[in-house]
C-alpha positions in Angstrom: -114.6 20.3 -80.8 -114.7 16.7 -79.2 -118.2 17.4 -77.9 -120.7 18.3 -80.2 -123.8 20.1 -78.9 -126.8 19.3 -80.7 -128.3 22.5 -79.9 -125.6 24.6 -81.0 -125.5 22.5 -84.1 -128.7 23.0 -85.0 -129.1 26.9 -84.7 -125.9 26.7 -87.1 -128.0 25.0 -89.1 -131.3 26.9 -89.1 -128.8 29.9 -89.2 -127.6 28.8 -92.6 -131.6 28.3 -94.2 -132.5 31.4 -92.8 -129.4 33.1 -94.7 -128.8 31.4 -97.4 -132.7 30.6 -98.7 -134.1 33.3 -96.1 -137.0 30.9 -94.7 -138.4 32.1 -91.8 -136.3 30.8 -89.0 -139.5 29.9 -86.9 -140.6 27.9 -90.2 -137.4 25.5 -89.4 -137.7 22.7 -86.8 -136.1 19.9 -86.2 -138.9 17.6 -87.8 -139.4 20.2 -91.2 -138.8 18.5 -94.3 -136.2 20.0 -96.4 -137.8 19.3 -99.6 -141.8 19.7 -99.2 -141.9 22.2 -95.8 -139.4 24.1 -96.8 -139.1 24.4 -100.2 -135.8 23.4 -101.0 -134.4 22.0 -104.5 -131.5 20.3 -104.8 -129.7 23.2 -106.3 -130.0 24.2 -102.4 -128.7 21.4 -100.6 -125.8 21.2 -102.6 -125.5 25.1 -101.6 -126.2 24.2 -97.7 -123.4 21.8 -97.8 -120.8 24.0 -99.5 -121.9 26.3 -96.2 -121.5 23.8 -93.8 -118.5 22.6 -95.3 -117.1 26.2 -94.9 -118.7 26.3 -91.1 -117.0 22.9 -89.8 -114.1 23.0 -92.3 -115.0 19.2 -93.2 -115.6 18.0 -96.4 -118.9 16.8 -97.0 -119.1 13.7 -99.0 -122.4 14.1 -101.2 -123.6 10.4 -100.5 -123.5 11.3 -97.0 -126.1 14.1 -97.9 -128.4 11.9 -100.4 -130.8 10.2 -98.1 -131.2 13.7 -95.6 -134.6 14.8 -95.6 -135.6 16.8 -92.6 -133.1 19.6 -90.8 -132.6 16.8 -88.1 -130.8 14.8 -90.8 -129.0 17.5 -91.7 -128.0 18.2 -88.1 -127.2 14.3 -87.5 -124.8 14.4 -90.8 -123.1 17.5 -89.6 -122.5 15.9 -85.9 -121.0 13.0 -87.4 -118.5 15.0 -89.6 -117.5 16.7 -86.6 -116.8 13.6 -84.7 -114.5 12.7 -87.4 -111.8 14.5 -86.3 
C-alpha cells in the first residue's frame, strides 16, 4: 500500500475508538483530543496501538505514540508506519 489515503486511514481509525472504547463515532474528528474529548486513559492508547498494530501489521514503537494527542496524530503516526514499507 504505497499510497496511503488519509481518509481511508482515518475511518480505520475512528473505526477502532468506536469498537474498541465504543465512543460515539460522530464524537470523533479529526481535531478531538484523545485524552480530554474523548476520554481516553493510557491503558487505551496502548490498546489502540496493539489494534492498529494488528490493522497495518507494523509494529508500533511506543515513543512514536507518546507525544499523539488528537485522532489526527494518531492518523499521521499510522500513515508514516505505512510508508515504511
Amino acid at each position: 500500500m504505497t499510497d496511503v489515503n488519509r481518509n481511508e486511514v482515518f475511518e480505520q481509525v475512528r473505526d477502532a475508538l468506536v469498537e474498541l472504547f465504543e465512543i460515539d463515532a460522530a464524537d470523533i474528528t479529526p481535531e478531538a483530543q484523545l485524552y480530554q474529548e474523548l476520554d481516553l486513559d493510557s491503558i487505551d492508547a496502548v490498546d489502540l496501538v496493539v489494534h492498529l498494530q494488528n490493522l497495518t501489521g507494523k509494529k508500533i514503537k511506543p515513543e512514536e505514540f507518546k507525544s499523539v494527542r488528537s485522532v489526527n496524530d494518531v492518523v499521521d503516526a499510522v500513515i508514516e508506519l505505512l510508508k515504511e514499507s
